[in-house]
Backbone bond lengths (Angstrom), bond angles and torsions (degrees), N, CA, C in turn:
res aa  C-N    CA-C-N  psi(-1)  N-CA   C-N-CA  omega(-1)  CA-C   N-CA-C  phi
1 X - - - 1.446 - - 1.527 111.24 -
2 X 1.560 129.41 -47.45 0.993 130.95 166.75 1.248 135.82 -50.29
3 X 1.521 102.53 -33.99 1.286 120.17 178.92 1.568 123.78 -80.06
4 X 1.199 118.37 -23.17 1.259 142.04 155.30 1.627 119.21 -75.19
5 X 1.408 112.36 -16.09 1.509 86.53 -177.48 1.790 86.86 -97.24
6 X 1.598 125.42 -24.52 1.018 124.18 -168.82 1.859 102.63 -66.65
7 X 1.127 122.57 -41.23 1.075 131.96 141.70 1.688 121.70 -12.81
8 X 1.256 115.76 -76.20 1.137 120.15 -177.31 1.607 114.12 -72.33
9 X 1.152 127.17 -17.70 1.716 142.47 -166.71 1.531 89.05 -102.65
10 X 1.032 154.51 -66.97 1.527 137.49 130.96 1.649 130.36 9.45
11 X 0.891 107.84 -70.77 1.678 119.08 -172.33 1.760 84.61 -74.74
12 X 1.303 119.16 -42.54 1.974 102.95 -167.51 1.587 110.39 -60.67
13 X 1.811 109.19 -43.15 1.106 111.96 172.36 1.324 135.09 -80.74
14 X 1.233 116.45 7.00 1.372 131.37 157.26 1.319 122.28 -89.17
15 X 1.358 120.27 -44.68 1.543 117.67 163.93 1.795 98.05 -69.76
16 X 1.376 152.56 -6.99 1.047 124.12 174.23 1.433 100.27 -74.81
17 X 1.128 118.05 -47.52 1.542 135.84 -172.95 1.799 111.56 -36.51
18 X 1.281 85.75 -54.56 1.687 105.41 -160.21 1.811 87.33 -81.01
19 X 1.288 154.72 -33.61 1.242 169.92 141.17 1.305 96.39 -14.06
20 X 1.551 109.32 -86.22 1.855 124.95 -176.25 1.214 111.98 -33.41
21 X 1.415 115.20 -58.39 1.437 136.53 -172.28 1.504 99.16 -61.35
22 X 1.336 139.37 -20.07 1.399 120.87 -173.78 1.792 98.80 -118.54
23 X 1.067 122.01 27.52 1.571 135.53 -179.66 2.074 91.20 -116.73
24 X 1.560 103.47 78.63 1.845 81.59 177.05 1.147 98.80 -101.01
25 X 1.647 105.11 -170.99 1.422 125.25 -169.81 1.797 112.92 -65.65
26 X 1.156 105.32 127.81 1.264 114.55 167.11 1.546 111.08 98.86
27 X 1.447 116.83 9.32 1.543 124.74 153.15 1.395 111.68 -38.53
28 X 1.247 129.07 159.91 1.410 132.75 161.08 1.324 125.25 -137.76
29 X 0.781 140.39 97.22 1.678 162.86 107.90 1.303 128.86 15.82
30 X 1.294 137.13 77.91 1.298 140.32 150.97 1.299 126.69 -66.41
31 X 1.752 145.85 118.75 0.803 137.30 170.06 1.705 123.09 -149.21
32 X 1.594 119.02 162.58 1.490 113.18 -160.62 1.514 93.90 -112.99
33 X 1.513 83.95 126.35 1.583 101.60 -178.91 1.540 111.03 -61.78
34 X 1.534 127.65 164.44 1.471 113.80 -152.58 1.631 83.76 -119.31
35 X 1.065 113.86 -38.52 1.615 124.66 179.80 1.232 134.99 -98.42
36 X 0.918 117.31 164.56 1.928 111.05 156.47 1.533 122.68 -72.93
37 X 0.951 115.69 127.34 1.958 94.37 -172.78 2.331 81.46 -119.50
38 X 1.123 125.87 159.22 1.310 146.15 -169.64 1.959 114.80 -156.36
39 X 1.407 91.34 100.70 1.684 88.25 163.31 1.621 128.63 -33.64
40 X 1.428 121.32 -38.07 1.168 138.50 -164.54 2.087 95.18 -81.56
41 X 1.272 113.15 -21.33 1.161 101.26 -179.15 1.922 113.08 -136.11
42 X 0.716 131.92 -10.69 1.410 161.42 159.23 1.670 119.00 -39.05
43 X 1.148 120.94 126.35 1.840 103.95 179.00 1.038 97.08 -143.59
44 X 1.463 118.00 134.62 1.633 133.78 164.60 1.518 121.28 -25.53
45 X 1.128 118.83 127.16 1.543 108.76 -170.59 1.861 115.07 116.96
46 X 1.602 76.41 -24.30 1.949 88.90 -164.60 1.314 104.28 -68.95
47 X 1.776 115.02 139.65 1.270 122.94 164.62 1.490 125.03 -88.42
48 X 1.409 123.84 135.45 1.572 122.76 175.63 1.458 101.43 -116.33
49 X 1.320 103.68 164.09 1.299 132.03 167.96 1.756 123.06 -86.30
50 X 1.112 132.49 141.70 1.397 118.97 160.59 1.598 99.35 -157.33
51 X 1.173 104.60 -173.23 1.781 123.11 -174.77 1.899 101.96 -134.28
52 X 1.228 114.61 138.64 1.708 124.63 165.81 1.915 103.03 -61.83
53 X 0.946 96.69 119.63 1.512 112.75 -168.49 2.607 91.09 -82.36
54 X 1.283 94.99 -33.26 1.774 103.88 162.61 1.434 108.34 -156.46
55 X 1.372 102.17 162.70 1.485 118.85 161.44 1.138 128.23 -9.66
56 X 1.580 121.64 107.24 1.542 102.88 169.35 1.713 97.03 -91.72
57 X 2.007 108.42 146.56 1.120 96.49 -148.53 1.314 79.05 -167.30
58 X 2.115 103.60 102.51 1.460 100.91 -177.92 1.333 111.08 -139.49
59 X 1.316 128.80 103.30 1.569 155.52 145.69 1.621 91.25 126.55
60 X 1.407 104.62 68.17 1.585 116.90 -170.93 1.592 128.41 71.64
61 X 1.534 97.98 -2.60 1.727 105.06 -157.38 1.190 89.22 -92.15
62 X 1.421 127.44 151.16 1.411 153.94 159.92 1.649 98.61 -80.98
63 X 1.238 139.97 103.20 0.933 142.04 160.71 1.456 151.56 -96.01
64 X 1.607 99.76 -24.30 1.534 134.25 148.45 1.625 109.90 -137.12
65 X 1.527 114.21 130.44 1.378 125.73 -172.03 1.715 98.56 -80.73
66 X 1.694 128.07 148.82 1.142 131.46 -175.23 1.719 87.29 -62.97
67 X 1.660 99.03 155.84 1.433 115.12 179.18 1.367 116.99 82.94
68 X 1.362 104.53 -2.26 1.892 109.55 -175.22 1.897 98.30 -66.13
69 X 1.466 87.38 162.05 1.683 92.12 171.52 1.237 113.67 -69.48
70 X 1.565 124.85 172.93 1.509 120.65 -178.07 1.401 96.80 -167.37
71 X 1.096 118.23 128.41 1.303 125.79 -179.58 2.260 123.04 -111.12
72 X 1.156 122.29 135.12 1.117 111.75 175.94 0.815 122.23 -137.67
73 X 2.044 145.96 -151.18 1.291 128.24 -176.94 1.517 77.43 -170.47
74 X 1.466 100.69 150.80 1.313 122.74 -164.72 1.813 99.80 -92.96
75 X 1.149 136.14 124.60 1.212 126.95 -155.49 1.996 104.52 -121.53
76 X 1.257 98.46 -27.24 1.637 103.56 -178.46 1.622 108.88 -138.75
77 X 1.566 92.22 113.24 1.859 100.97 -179.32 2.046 85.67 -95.91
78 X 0.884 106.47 147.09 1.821 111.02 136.68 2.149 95.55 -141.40
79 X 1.161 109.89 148.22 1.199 102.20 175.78 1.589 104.95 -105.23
80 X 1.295 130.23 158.42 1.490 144.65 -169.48 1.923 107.41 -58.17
81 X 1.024 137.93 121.84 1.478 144.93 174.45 1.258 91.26 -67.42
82 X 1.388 121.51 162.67 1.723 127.21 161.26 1.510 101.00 -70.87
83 X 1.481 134.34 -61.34 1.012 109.54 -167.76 1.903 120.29 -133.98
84 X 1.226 87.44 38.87 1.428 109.58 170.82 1.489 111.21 -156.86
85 X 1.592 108.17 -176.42 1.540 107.86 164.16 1.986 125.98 49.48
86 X 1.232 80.53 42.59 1.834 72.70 164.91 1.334 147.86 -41.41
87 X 1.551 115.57 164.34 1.609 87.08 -162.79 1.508 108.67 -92.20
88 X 1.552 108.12 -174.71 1.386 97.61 -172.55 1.909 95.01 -157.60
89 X 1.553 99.65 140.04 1.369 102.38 168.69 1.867 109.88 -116.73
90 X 1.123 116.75 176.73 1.493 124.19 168.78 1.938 87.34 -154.70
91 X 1.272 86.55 136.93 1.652 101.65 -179.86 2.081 98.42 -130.64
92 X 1.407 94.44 136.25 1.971 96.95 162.03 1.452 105.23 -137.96
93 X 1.330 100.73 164.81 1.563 101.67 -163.80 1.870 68.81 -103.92
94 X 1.798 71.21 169.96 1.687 112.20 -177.07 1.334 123.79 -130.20
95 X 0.915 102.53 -23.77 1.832 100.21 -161.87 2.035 97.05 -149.63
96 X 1.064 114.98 131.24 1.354 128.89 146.49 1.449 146.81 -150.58
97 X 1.723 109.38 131.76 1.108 105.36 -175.38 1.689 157.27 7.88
98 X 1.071 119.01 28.39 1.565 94.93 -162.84 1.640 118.43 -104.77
99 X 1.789 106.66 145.22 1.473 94.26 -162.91 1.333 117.73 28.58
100 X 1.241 104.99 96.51 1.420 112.28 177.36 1.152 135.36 26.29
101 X 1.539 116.10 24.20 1.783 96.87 -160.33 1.963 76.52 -145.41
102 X 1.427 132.88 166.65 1.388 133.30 157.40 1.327 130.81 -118.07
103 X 1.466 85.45 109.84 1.694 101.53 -172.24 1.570 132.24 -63.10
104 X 1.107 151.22 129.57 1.385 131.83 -162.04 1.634 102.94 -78.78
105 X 0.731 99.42 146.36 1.777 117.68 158.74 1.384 129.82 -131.13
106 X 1.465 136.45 -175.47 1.030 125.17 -179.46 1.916 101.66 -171.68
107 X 1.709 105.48 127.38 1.195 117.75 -127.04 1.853 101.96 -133.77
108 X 1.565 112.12 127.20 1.580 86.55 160.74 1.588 133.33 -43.29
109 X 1.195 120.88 161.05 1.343 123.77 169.55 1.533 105.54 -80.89
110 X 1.851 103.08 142.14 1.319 121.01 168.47 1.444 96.48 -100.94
111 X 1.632 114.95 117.92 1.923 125.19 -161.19 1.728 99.80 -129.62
112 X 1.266 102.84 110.17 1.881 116.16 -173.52 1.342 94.98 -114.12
113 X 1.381 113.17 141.82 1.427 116.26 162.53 1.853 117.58 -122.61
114 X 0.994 133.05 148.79 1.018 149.12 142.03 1.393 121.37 -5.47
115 X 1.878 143.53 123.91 0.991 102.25 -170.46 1.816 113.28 -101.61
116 X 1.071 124.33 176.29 1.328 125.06 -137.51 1.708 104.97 -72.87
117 X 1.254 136.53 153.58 1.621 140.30 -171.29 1.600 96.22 -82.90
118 X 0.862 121.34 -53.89 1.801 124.85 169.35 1.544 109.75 15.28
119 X 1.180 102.85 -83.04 1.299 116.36 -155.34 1.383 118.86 -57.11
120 X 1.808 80.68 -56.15 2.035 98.67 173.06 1.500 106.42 -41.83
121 X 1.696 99.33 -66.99 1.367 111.19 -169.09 1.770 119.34 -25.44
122 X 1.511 91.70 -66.54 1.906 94.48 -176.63 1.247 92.03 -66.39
123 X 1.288 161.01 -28.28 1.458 147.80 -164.92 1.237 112.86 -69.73
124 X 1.598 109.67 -32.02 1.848 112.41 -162.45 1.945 76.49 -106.24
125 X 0.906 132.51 -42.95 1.615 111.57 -171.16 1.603 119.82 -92.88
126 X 1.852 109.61 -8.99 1.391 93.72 161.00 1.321 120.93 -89.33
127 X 1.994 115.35 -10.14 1.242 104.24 176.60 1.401 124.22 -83.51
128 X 1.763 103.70 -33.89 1.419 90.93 153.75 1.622 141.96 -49.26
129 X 1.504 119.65 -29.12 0.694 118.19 -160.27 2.023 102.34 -85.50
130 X 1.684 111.35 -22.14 1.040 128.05 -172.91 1.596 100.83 -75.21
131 X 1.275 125.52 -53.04 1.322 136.83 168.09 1.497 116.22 -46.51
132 X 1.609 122.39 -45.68 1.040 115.22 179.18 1.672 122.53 -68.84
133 X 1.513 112.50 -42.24 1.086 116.52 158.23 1.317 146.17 -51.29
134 X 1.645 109.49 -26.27 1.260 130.87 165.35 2.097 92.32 -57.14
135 X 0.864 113.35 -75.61 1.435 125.19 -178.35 1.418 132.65 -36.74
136 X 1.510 91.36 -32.89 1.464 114.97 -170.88 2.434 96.06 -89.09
137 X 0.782 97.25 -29.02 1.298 98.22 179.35 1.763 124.16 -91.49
138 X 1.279 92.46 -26.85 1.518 98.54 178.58 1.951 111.20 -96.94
139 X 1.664 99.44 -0.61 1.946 101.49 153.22 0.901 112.83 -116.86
140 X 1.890 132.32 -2.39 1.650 118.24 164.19 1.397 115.15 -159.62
141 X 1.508 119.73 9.21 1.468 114.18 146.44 1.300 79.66 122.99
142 X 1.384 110.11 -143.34 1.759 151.17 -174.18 1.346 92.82 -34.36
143 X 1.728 94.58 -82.74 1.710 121.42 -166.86 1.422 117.79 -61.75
144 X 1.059 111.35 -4.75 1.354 150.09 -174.70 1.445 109.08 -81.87
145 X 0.975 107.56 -83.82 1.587 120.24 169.67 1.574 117.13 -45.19
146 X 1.660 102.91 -45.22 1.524 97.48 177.67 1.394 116.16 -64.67
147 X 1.096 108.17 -66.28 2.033 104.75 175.24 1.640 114.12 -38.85
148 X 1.348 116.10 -57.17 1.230 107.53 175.48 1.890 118.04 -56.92
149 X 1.411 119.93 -16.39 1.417 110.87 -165.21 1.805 88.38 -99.94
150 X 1.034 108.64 10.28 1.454 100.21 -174.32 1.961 90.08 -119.02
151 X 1.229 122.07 -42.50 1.392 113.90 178.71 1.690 92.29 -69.26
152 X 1.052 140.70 -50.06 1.410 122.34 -169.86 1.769 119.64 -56.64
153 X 1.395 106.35 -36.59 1.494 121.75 172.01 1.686 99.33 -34.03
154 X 1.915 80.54 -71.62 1.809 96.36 -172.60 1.612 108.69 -35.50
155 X 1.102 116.93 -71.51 1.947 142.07 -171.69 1.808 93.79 -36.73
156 X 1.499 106.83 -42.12 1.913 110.95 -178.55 1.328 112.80 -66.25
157 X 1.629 103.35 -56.52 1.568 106.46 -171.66 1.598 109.04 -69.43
158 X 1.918 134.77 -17.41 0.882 114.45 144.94 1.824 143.22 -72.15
159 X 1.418 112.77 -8.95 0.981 100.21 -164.42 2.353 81.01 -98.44
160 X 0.932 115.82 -27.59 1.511 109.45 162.99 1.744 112.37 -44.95
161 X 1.120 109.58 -42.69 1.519 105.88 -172.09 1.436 116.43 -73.94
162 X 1.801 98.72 -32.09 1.426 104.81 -167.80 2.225 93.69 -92.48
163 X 1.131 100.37 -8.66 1.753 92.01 167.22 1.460 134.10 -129.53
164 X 1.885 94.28 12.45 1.451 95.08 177.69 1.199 142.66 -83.25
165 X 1.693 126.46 0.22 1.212 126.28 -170.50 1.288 118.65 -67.65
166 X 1.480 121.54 106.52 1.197 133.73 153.17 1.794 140.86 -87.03
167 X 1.786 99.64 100.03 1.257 116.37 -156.62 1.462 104.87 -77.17
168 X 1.083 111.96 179.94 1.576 116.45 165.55 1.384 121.99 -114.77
169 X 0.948 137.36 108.08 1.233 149.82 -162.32 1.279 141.03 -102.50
170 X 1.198 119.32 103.32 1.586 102.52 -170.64 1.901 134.73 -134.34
171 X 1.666 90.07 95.73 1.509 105.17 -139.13 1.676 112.02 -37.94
172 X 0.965 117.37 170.87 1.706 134.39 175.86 2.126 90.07 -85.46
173 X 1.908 93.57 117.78 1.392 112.99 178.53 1.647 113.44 101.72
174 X 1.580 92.04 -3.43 1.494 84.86 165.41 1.754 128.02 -52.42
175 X 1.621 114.15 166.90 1.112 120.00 177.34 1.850 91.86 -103.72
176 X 1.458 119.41 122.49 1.442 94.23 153.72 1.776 92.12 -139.83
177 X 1.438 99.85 171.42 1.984 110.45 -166.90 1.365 82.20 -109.95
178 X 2.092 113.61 165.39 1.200 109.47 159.44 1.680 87.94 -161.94
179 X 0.873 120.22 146.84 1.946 132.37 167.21 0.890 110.12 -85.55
180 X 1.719 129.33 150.39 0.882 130.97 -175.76 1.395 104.99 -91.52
181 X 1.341 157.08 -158.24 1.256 151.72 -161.84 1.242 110.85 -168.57
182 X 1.103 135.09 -36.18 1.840 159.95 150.12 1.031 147.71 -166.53
């Protein structure tokens, strides 16, 4: 009995072996993400799920059939600033399918960022600041306008702080590619 299961724990780690060894550097990898993964909630270390979107298929060999499992780990959290610094993930796969068993690999990073506070930013603090001034002039003129274009600024750059976090996101069914590396 022993000898047979040692037997069988043998032959798995030898076909992993002989598997790895035919996964070389600079394979490429397409696959559909299974989840949503989010900077804002996400932590380094984290494992995802995905599926081979086609064939991995190297020196003619079919080696994982499209739809095989695929496993990865989330490698770079930054989470989104209110009004700077967006967030940002980098994801690499780890593990894929072959003949039934999952072989390790090791993969460039797929690296998304957040898109930039910029825009919002002057939008929510020049309109405040445009709004306030509108206001500020039509209850006391000149001096009027200035305090108000400077309290409206203020009223922008808070409601920017209180709505700017821009995460990075990367929906469940995405397409992303990655190479293998060795």
């Amino acid at each position: 009995m022993l000898g047979k299961l040692l037997k069988t724990a043998l032959l798995l780690l030898c076909s992993a072996l002989v598997a790895a060894e035919t996964i070389p550097a600079g394979a490429h990898l397409t696959v559909r993400l299974n989840s949503t993964i989010n900077s804002g909630k996400a932590e380094e270390g984290q494992s995802f799920d995905a599926t081979l979107t086609r064939a991995l298929v190297v020196h003619g060999k079919t080696l994982a059939r499209s739809g095989a499992p695929v496993r990865g780990k989330v490698t770079l959290v930054k989470s989104s600033g209110r009004l700077h610094a967006p967030g940002q993930l980098t994801l690499r796969l780890t593990a894929v399918e072959v003949n039934g068993h999952f072989v390790h690999l090791a993969t460039t990073g797929y690296h998304i960022q957040g898109k930039s506070h910029t825009k919002g930013n002057v939008e929510k603090i020049g309109g405040g600041a445009a709004a306030g001034t509108l206001i500020g002039a039509l209850a006391g003129g000149g001096k009027g306008a200035a305090i108000g274009g400077l309290a409206g600024a203020g009223a922008g750059t808070g409601v920017a702080a209180a709505t700017g976090k821009e995460e990075a996101v990367i929906p469940a069914e995405s397409l992303l590619s990655f190479t293998t590396t060795h």
